[in-house]
C-alpha positions in Angstrom: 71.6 -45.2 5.6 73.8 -42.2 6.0 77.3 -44.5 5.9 78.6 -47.2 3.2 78.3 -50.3 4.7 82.0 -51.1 5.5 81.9 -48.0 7.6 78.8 -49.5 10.3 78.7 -50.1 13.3 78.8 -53.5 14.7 75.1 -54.6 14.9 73.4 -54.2 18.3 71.9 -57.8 17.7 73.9 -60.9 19.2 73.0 -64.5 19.0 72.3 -66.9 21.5 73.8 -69.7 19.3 76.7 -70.7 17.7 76.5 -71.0 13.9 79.3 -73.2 13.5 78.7 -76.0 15.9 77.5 -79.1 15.1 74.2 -80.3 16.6 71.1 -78.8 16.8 70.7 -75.5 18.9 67.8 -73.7 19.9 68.1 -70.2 21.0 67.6 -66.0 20.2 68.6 -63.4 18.3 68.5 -60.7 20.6 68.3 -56.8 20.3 68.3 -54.7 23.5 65.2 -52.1 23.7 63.9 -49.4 26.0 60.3 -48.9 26.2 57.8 -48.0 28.5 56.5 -51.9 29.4 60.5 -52.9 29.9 63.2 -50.4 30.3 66.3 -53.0 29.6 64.6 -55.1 27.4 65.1 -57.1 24.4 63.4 -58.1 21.5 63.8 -61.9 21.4 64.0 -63.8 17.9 63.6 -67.3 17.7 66.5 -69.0 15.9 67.2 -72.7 15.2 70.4 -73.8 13.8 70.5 -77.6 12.6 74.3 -78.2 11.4 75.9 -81.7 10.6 79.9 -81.0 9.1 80.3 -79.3 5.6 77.8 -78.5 3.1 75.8 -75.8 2.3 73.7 -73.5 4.5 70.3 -72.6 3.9 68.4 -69.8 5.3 65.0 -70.7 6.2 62.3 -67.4 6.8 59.0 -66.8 8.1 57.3 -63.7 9.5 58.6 -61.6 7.6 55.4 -59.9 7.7 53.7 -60.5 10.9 50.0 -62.2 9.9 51.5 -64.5 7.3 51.2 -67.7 9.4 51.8 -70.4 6.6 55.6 -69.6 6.7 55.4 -69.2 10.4 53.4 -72.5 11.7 55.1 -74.9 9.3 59.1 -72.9 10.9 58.1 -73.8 13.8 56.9 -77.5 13.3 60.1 -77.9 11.4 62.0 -76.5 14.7 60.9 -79.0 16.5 61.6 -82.0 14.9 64.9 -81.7 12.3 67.3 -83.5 13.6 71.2 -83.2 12.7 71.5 -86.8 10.8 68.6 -85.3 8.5 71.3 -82.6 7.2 74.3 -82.3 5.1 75.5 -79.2 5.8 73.2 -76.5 7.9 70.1 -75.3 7.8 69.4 -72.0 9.9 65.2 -71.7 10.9 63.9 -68.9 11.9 60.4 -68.7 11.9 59.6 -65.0 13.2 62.1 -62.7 11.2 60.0 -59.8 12.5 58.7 -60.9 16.0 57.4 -57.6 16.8 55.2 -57.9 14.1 54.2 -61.6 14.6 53.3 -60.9 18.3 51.1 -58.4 17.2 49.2 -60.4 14.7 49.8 -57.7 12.0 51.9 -57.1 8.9 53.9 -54.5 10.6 55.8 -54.2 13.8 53.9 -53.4 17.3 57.0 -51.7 18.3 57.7 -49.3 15.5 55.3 -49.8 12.7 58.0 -51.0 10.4 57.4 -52.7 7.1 60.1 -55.2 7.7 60.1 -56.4 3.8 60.3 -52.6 3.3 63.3 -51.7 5.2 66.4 -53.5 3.9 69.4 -53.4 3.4 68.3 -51.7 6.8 70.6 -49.3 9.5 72.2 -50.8 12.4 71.2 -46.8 14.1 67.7 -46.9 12.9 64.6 -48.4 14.3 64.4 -51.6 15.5 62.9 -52.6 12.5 65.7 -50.9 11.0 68.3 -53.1 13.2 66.4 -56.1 12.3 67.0 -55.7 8.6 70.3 -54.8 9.2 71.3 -57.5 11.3 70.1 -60.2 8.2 71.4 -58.2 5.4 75.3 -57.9 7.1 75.1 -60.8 9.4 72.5 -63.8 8.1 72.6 -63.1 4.8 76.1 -63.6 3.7 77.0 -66.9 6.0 74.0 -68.7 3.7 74.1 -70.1 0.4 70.2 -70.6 -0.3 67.3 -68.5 1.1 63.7 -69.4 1.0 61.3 -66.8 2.2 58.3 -68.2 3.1 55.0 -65.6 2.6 51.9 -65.7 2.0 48.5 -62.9 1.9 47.9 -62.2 5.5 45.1 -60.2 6.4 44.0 -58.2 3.2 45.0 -60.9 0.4 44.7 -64.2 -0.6 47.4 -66.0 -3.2 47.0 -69.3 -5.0 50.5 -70.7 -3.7 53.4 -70.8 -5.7 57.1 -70.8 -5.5 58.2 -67.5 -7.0 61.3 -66.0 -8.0 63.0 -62.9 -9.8 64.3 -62.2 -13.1 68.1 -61.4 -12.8 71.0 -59.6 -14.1 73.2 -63.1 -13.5 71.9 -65.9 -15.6 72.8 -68.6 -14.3 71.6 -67.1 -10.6 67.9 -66.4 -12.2 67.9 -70.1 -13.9 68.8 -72.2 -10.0 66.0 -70.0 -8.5 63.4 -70.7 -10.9 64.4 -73.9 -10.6 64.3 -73.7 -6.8 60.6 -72.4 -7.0 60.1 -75.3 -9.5 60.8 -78.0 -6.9 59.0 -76.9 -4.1 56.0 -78.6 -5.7 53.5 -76.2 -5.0 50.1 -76.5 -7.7 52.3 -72.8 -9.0 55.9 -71.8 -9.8 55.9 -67.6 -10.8 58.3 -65.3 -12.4 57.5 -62.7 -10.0 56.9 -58.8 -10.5 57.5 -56.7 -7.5 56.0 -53.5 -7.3 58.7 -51.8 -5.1 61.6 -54.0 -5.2 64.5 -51.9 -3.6 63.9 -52.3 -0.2 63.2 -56.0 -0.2 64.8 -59.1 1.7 65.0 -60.5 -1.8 67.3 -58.1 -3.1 69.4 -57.8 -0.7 70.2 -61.8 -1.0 70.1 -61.9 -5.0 72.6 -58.7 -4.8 74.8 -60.9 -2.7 74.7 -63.5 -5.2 72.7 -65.8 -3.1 70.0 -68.5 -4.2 66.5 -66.6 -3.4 63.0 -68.2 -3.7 60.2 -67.0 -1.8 56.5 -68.4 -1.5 52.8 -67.0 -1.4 50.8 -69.9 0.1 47.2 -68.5 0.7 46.6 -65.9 3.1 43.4 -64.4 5.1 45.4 -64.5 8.4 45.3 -67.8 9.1 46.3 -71.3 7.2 44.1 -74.3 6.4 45.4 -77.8 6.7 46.1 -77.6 3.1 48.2 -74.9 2.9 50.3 -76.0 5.4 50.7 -79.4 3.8 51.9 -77.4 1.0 54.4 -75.4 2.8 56.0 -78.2 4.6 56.1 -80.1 1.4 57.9 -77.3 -0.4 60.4 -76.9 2.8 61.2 -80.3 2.6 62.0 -80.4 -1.5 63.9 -77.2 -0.9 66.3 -78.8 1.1 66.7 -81.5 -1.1 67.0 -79.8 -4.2 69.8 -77.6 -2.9 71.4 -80.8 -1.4 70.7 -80.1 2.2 68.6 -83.0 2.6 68.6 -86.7 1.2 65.5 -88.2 -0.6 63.2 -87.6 -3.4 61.3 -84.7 -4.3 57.4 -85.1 -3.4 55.8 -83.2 -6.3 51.7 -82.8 -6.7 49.6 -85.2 -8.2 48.4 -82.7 -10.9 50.8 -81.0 -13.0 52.1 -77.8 -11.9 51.7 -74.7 -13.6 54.1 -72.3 -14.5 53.2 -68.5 -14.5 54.5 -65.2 -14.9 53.9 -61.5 -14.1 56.0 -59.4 -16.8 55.1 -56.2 -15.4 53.3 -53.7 -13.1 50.0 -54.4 -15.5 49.1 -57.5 -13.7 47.9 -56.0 -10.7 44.7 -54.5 -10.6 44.2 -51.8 -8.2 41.2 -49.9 -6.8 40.1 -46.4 -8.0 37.5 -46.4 -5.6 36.1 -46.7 -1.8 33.4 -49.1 -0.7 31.9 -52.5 -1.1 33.9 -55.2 -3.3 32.6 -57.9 -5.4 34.9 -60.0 -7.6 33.2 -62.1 -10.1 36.3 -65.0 -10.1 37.5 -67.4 -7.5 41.6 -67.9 -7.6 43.1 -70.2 -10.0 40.1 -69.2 -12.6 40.8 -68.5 -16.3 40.6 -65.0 -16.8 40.0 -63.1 -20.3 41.1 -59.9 -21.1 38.4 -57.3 -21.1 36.0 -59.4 -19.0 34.7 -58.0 -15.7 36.7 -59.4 -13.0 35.6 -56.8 -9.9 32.5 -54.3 -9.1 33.2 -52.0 -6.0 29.5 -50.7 -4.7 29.2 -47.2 -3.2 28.5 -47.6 0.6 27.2 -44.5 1.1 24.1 -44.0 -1.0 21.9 -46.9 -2.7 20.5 -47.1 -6.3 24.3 -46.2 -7.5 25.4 -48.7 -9.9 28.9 -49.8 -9.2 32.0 -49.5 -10.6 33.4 -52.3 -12.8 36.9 -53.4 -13.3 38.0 -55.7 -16.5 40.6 -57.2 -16.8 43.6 -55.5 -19.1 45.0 -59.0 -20.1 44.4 -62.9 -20.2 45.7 -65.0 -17.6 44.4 -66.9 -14.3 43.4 -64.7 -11.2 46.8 -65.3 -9.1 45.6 -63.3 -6.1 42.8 -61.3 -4.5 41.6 -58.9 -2.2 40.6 -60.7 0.9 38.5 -57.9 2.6 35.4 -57.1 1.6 35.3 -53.8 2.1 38.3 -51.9 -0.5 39.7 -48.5 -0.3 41.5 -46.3 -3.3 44.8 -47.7 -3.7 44.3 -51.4 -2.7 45.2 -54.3 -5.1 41.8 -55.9 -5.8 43.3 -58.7 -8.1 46.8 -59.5 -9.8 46.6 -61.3 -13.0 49.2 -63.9 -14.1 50.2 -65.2 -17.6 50.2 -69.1 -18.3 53.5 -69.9 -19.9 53.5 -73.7 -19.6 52.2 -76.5 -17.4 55.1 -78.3 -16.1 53.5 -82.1 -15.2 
């Protein structure tokens, strides 16, 4: 981004709806195109505002990244059946945030290859992933008081789910998140470490001084009907929590734990190419110094593989989903127990 932000251009993205009516609307964010298949086209996101007089406004996320389809599947339900009376206040669904890459089943767009969790506070003359991020950071973001973020592993990883959120400069911002991630109910609330946090959705919100909580809810590329029991659970006691919606909070039978990730340490990543085999399933105790991973040598046999232990205690919060690992990937990311919260 070349220009301060109070010198941009308007974004080239316009709405289809009208945030400030009452009711509930269905329509697109739209952002003109040019490209081989459609020479005036538009990429069309799909946007559902649910409003009912004053309140607060919550942002509601998925696709952020394109194969994460917990976020995206339990958006879309939601979409279809909240109705205004349900709401104090309005609640803003939309359940593709990168529809290039959800169309193309991927993590990344189809048009440009854009990382869109990697491209904020984004450029309203750059891609379209670019414009995308843009258009949220200057447009979305700052009409919302609350933001959930709904993600979960796609493709290459799968996450015990949790409710995560950040620690923060602003107390008192960092306390109604955690609590946020708290009352979504999932079997995990985390205290999140983020490898490259700059170019995040999340810190453009929390540098607005909005409410941010995000999810991981499984992953694989697909979603089971548990996970998406979780997910619409944990929508449902967001909105309650931050006052959007009336009722009680539905919270898990067993008591949840509470986790964190104080730094880069907890995630384990591969120093090798080939065959992976980790010794743990998620959610299991883990015991620094014990092996948690061997990657095999596909290209010769009678090699005895590598083995990864692990450089602190905790429980196996995530894992590499593929079998097959190169150098580089995260095989595993360890998380500290601080309390169980039942």
């Amino acid at each position: 981004m070349t220009k301060p932000p109070g010198q941009l251009r308007p974004s080239p993205i316009s709405a289809t709806v009208d945030f400030d009516a009452d009711g509930v609307q269905h329509g697109f964010l739209k952002l003109p195109i040019s490209v081989d298949e459609s020479a005036w086209g538009a990429v069309m996101i799909p946007v559902t505002v649910v409003r009912n007089g004053e309140g607060p406004t919550a942002l509601l996320t998925g696709g952020n990244h394109g194969d994460e389809y917990e976020g995206i599947t339990s958006l879309l339900k939601l979409s279809n059946t909240l109705r205004a009376e349900d709401v104090s206040g309005r609640v803003i669904i939309v359940p593709c945030m990168n529809t290039p890459a959800v169309m193309a089943g991927k993590r990344t767009s189809g048009l440009d290859g854009g990382n869109l969790n990697r491209s904020f506070p984004g450029d309203p003359n750059g891609s379209v992933t670019e414009k995308i991020a843009d258009y949220f950071t200057r447009v979305m973001v700052p009409m919302c008081d609350v933001v959930l973020d709904l993600h979960s592993g796609g493709r290459t990883l799968d996450i015990i789910p949790f409710g995560a959120s950040h620690v923060l400069e602003n107390a008192e911002q960092q306390r109604q998140a955690l609590e946020g991630a708290k009352a979504l109910g999932a079997p995990y609330a985390m205290m999140m470490f983020e490898l490259d946090a700059a170019s995040l959705f999340d810190t453009v919100v929390e540098e607005q001084g909005k409410i941010f909580v995000a999810t991981e809810l499984g992953g694989g590329g697909t979603s089971t009907p548990e996970s998406l029991a979780i997910t619409e659970r944990g929508i449902r006691n967001f909105l309650i929590h931050f006052g959007l919606m009336r009722g009680e909070l539905e919270l898990p039978v067993e008591p949840q734990i509470y986790l964190d990730m104080p730094d880069a340490s907890c995630y384990v990543q591969s120093e090798h190419s080939g065959l992976l085999e980790l010794t743990l399933m998620l959610g299991d105790v883990v015991r620094k110094g014990e092996v948690i991973a061997r990657v095999y040598d596909l290209t010769r046999s009678g090699t005895p593989p590598v083995e990864y232990r692990a450089g602190r205690s905790g429980v196996l919060a995530a894992r590499r989903f593929p079998a097959q690992v190169n150098m580089g990937d995260t095989i595993a990311v360890i998380a500290e127990v601080v309390e169980s919260l039942g």
